[in-house]
KOLSESE-780377 format. One line per 8 residues: number of its first residue (from 1); their letters; for each residue x, y, z of C-alpha. Coordinates in steps of 0.25 Angstrom, whole numbers, plus 2048, in hexadecimal, padded with zeros to 3 digits. Example, Ala and Ser with C-alpha at 12.3 -4.5 7.8 and 13.67 -1.06 7.14 Angstrom:
! KOLSESE-780377
1> AS> 831,7EE,81F | 837,7FC,81D
***
This chain:
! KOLSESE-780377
1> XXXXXXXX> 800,800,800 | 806,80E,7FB | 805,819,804 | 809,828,803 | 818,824,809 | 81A,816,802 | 824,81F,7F8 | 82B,823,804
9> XXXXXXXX> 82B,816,80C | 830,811,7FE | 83C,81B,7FD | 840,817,80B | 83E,80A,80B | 848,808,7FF | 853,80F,808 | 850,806,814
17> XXXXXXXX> 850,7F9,80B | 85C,7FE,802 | 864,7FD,811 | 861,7EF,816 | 863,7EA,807 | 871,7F2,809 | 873,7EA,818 | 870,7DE,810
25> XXXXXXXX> 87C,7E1,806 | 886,7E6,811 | 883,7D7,817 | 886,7D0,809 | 892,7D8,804 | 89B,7D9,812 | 894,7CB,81A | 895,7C3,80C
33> XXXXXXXX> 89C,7CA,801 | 8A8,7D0,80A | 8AA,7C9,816 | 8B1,7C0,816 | 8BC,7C5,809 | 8C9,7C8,80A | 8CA,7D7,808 | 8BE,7DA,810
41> XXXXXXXX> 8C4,7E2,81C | 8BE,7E3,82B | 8C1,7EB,834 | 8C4,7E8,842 | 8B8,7EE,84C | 8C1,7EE,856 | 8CB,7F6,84F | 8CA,807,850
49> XXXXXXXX> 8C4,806,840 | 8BB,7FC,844 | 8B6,803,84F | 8B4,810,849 | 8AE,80A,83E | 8A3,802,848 | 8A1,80F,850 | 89E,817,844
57> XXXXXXXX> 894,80D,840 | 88D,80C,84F | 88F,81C,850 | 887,81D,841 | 87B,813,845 | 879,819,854 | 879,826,84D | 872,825,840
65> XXXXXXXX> 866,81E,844 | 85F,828,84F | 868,832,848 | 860,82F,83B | 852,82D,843 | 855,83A,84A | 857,841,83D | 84B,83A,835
73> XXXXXXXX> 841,83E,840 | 846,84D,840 | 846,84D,831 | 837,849,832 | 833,855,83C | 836,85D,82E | 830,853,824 | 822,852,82C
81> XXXXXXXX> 820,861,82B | 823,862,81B | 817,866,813 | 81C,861,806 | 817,851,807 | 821,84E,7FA | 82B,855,802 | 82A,84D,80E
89> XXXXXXXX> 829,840,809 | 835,845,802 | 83D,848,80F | 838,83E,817 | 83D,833,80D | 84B,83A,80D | 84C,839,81B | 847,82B,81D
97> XXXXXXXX> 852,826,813 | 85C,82D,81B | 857,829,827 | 859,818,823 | 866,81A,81B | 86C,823,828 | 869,816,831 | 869,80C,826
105> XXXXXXXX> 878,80F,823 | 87B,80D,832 | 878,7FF,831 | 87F,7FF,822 | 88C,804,82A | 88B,7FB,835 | 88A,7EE,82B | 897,7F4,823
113> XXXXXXXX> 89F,7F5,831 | 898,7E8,835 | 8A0,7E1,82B | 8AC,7EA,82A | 8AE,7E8,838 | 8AE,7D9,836 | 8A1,7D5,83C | 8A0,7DE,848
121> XXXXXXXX> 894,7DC,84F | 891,7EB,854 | 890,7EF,844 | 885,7E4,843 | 87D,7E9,84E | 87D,7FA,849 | 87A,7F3,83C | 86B,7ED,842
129> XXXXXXXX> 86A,7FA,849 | 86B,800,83C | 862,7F9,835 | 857,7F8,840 | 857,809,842 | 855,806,833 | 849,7FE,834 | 841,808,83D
137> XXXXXXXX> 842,812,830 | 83C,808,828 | 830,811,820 | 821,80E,821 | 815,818,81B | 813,819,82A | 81F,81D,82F | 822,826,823
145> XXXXXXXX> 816,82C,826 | 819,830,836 | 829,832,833 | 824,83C,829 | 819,844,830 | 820,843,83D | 817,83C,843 | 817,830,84F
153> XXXX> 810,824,851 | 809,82B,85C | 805,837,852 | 7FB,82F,84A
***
């Protein structure tokens, strides 16, 4: 059943999908392509790189997904009171892609360093983070509707 967001649920939703079909890949290319050749190069977690390396991805996931929740529902203050319905759509589907690719790469980075790192269990753990911050921006006609008018559960 189309409704007056289903293009806009559409457009986000192929953002959404386009990341976990691009966990998937990362899984395939380092797990099975590249782990075990011989010039694929870890690095030590323990060493100063590796740690560095992890605590830029931790830092990047602990920041980016209230970070980019935060931003999203400050953007939205100024997107409900537009008058322009094309222009809100408009502005509401931009932010929304940012908003998943923002938390969506946290999870991108933390499968990189996963396997960089040579399997290093906190990597796997900012990775599901990630990826579950992800899944609470998944878009429905309902939700689009509230996020856009600034509107609660409560409100209706």
């Amino acid at each position: 059943m189309d409704t007056e967001y289903t293009e806009i649920r559409k457009r986000i939703n192929t953002v959404y999908y386009a990341f976990y079909v691009i966990y998937l890949l990362l899984v395939v290319i380092f797990g099975f392509l590249l782990k075990n050749k011989d010039g694929f190069v870890t690095i030590d977690p323990l060493s100063q790189l590796g740690q560095i390396f992890s605590y830029v991805v931790i830092m990047y996931v602990l920041a980016s997904i209230p970070g980019a929740l935060w931003w999203f529902k400050k953007q939205m203050k100024t997107v409900s009171q537009m008058e322009d319905e094309h222009a809100k759509r408009e502005q509401y589907t931009g932010y929304a892609v940012i908003r998943v690719s923002t938390i969506g790469l946290g999870a991108v980075l933390a499968i990189v360093a996963f396997y960089y790192l040579g399997n290093y269990q906190p990597m796997l753990w900012c990775a599901g983070i990630a990826i579950l911050a992800q899944f609470f921006c998944k878009p429905s006609d309902r939700k689009i509707y509230l996020e856009m008018n600034n509107k609660n559960e409560e409100d209706l």
